[in-house]
Backbone as a chain_set.jsonl record, in Angstrom:
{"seq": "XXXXXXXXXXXXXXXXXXXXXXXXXXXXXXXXXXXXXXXXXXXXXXXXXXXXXXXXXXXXXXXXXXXXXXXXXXXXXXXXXXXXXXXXXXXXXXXXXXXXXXXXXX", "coords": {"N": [[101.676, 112.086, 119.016], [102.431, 112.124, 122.284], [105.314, 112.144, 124.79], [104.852, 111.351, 127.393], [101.975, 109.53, 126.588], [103.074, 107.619, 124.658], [104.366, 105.748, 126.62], [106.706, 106.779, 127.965], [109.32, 105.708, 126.908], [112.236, 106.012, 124.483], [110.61, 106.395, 120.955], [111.372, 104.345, 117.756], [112.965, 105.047, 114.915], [113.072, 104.997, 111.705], [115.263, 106.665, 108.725], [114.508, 106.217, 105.295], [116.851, 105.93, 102.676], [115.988, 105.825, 99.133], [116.878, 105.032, 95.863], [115.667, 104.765, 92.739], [114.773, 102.713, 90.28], [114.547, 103.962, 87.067], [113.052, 102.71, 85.248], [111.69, 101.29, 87.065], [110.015, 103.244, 88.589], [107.47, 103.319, 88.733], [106.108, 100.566, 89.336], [107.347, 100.427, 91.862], [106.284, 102.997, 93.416], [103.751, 101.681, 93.551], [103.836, 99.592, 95.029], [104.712, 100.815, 97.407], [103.255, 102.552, 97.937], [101.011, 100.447, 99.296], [101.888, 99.451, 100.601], [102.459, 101.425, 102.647], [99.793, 101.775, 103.207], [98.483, 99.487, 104.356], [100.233, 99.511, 106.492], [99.01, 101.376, 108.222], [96.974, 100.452, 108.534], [96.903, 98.087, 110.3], [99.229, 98.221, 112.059], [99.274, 99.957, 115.473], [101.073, 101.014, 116.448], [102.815, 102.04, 114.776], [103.47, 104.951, 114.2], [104.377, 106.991, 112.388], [104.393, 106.493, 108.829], [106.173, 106.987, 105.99], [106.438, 107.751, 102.621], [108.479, 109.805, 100.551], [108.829, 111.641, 97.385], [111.154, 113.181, 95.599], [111.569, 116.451, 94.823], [113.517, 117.489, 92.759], [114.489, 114.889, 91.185], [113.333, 112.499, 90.087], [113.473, 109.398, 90.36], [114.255, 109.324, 93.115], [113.773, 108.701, 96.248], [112.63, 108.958, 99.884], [111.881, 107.221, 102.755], [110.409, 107.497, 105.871], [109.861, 106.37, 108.829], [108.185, 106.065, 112.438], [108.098, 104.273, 115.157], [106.526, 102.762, 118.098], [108.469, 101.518, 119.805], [111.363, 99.748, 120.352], [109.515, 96.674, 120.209], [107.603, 97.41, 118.608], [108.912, 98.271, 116.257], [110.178, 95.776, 115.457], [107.592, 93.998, 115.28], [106.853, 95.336, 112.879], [108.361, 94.701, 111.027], [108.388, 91.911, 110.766], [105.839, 91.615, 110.616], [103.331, 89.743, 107.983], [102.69, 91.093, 105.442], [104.517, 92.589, 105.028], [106.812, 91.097, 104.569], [105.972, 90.463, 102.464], [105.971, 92.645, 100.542], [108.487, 93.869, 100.428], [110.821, 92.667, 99.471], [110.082, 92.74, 96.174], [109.469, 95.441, 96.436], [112.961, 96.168, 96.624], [113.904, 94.943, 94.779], [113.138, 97.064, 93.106], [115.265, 98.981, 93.311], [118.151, 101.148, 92.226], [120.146, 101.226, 93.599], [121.921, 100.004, 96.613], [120.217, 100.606, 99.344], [119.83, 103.266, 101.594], [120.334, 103.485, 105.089], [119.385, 105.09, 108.002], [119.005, 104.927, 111.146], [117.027, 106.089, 114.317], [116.474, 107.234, 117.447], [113.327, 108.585, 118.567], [112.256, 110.873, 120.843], [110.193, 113.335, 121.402]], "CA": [[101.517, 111.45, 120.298], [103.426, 112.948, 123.358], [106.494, 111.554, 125.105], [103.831, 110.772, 128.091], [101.059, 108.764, 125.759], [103.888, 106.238, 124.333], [104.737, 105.409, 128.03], [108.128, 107.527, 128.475], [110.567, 104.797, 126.597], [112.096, 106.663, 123.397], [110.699, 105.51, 119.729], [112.519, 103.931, 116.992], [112.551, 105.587, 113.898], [114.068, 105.082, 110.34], [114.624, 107.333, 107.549], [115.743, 105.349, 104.555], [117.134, 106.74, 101.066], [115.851, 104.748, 98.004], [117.24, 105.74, 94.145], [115.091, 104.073, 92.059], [115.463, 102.664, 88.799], [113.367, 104.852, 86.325], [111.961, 102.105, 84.604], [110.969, 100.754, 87.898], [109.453, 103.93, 89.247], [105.831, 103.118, 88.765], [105.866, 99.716, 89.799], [108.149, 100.935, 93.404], [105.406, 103.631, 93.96], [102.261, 101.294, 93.369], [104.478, 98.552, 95.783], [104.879, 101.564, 98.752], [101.516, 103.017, 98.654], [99.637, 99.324, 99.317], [102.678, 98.888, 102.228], [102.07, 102.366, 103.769], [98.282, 101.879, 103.337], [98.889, 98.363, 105.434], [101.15, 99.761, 108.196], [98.259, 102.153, 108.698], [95.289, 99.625, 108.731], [97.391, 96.982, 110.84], [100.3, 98.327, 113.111], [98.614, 100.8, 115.873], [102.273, 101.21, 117.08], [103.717, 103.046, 113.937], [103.009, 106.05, 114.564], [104.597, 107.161, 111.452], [105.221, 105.668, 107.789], [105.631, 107.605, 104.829], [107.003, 107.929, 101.343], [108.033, 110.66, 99.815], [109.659, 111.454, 96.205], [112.238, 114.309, 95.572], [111.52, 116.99, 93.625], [114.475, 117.586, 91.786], [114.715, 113.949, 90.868], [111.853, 111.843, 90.164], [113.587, 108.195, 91.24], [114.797, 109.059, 94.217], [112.418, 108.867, 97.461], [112.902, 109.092, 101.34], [111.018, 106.883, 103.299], [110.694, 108.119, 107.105], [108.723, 106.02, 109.774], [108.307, 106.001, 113.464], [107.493, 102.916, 115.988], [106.139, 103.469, 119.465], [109.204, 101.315, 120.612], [111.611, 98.304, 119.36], [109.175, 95.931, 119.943], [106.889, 98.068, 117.644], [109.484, 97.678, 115.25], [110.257, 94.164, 115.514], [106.79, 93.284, 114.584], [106.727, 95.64, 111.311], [110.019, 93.802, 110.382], [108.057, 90.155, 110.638], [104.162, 91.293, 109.87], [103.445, 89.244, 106.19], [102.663, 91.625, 104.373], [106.304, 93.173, 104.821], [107.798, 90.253, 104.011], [105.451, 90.02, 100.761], [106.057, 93.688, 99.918], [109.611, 94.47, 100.772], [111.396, 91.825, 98.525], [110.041, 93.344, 95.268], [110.398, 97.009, 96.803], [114.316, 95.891, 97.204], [114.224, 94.944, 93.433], [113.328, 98.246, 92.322], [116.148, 99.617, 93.38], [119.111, 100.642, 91.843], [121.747, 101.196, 94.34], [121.673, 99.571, 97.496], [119.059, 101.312, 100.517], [120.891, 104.011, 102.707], [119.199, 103.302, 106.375], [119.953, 105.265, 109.357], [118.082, 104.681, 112.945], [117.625, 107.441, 115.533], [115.439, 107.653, 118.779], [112.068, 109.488, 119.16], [112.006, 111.56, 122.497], [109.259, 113.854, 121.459]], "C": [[102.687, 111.859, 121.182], [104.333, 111.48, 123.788], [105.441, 110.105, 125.926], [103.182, 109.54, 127.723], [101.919, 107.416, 125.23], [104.391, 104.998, 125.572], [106.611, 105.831, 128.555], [109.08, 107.172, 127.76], [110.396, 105.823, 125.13], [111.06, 105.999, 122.081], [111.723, 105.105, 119.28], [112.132, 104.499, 115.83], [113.807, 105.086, 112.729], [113.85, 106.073, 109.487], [115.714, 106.476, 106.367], [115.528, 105.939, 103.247], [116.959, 105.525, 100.428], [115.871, 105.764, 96.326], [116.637, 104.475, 93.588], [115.282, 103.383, 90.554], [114.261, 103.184, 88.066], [112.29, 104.091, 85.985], [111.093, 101.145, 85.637], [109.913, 101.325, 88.604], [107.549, 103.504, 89.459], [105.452, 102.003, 89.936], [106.265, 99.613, 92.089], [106.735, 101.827, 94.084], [104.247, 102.864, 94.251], [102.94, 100.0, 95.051], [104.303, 99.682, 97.374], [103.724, 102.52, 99.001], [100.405, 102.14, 99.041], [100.864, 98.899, 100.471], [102.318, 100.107, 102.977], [100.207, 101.933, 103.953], [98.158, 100.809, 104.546], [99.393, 98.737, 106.415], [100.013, 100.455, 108.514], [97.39, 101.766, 109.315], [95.656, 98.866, 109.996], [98.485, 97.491, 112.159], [99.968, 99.88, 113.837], [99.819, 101.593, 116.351], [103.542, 101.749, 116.026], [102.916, 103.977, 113.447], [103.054, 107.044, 113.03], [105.182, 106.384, 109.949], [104.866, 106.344, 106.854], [106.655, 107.502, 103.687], [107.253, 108.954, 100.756], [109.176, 110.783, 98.528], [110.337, 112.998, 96.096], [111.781, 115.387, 94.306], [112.444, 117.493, 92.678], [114.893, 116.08, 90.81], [113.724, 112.987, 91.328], [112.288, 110.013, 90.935], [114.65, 108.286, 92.1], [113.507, 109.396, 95.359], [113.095, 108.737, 98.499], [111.399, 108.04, 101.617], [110.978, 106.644, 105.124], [109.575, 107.141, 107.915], [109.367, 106.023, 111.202], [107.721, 105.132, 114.191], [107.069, 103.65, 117.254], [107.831, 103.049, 120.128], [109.924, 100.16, 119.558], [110.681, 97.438, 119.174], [108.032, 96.041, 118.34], [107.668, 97.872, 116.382], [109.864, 95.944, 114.758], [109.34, 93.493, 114.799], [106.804, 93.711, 113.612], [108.004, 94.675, 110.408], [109.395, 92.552, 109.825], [106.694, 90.215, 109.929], [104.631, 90.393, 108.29], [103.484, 90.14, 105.689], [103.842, 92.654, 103.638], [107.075, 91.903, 104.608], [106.94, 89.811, 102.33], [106.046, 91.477, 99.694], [107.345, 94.373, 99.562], [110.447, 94.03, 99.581], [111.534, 92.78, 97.095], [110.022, 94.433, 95.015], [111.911, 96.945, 96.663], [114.878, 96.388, 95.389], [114.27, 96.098, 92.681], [114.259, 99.188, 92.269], [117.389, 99.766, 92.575], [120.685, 100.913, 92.026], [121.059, 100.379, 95.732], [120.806, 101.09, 98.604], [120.239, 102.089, 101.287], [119.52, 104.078, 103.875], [119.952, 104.062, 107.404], [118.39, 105.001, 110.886], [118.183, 105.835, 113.641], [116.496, 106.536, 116.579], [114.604, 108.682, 118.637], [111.414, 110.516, 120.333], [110.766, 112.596, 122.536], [107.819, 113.444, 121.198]], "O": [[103.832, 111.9, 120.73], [104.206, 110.318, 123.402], [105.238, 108.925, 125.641], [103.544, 108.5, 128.272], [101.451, 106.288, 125.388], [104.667, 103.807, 125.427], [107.394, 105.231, 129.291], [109.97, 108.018, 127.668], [109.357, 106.286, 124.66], [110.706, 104.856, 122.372], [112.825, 105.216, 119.817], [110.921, 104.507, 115.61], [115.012, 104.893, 112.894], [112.719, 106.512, 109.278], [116.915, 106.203, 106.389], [114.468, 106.34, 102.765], [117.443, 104.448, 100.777], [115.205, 106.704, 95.894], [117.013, 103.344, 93.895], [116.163, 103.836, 89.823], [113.116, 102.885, 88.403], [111.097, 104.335, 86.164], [110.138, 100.443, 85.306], [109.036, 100.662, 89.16], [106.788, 103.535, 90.427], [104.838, 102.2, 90.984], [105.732, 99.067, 93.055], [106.191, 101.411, 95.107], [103.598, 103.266, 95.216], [102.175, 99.81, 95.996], [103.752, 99.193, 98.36], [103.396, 103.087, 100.043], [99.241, 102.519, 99.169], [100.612, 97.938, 101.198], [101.809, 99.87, 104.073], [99.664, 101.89, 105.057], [97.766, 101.21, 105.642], [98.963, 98.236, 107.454], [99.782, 100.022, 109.643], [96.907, 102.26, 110.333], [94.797, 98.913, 110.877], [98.334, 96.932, 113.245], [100.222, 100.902, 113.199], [99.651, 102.774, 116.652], [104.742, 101.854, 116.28], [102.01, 103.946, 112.614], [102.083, 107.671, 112.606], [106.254, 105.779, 109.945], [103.681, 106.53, 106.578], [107.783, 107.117, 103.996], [106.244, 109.387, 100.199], [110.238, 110.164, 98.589], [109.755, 113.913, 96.678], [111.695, 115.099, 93.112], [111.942, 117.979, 91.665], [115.568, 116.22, 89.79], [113.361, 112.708, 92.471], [111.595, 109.493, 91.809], [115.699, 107.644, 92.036], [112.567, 110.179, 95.228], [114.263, 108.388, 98.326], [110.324, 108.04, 101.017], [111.513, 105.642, 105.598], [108.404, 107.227, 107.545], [110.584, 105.998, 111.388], [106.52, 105.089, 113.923], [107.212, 104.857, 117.446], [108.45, 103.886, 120.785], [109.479, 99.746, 118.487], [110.625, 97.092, 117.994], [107.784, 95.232, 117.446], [107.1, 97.315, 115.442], [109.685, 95.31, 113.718], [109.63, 92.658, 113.942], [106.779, 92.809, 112.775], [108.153, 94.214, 109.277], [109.686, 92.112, 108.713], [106.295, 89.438, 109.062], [105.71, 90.364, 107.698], [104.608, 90.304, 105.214], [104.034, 93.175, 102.539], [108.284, 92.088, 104.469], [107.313, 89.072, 101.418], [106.415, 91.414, 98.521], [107.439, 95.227, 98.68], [110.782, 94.863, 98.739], [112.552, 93.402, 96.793], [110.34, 94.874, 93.911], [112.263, 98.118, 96.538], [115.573, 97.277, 94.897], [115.103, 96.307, 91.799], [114.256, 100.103, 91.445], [117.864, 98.715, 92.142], [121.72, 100.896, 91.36], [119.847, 100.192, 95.836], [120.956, 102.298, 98.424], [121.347, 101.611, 101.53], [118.356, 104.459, 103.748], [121.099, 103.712, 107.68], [117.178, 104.995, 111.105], [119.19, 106.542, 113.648], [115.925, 105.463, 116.38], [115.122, 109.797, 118.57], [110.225, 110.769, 120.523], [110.265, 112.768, 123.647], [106.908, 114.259, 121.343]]}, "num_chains": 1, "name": "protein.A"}
């Protein structure tokens, strides 16, 4: 979707590093393919949400999404089903989440 189509204001985007714990891996993947499937069905305003796993190292993943705008983010933050899904995503972890933020201009 062009700069235009969003209505000019940048996005918000995250890309966040998650190291997994091995013996959690299954349960983390089955947890972030029934939350991306949800952002898809439900939030018309994230444009992007994805998962992906490393190939040199099986529990570590990237997970990259894009909003139309803050408010776009705001609501993925509050929808339920991110506050049902996130929690026990958190758990699988086994270092703390590395999050950075940017802006969207394209």
């Amino acid at each position: 979707m062009s700069k235009a189509e969003r209505g000019g204001a940048p996005g918000k985007s995250f890309i966040a590093t998650l190291q997994v714990k091995p013996e959690k891996r299954d349960e983390f993947i089955a947890l972030q393919t029934e939350l991306k499937a949800l952002v898809h069905e439900h939030e018309p305003d994230a444009y992007v949400y994805e998962v992906m796993q490393a190939d040199d190292d099986p529990d570590l993943f990237y997970c990259i999404a894009t909003f139309k705008d803050e408010a776009a983010f705001d609501h993925h933050m509050h929808i339920d089903f991110h506050d049902r899904l996130v929690p026990p995503i958190l758990e699988c972890l086994a270092e703390d989440m590395q999050l950075g933020f940017f802006r969207s201009h394209a």
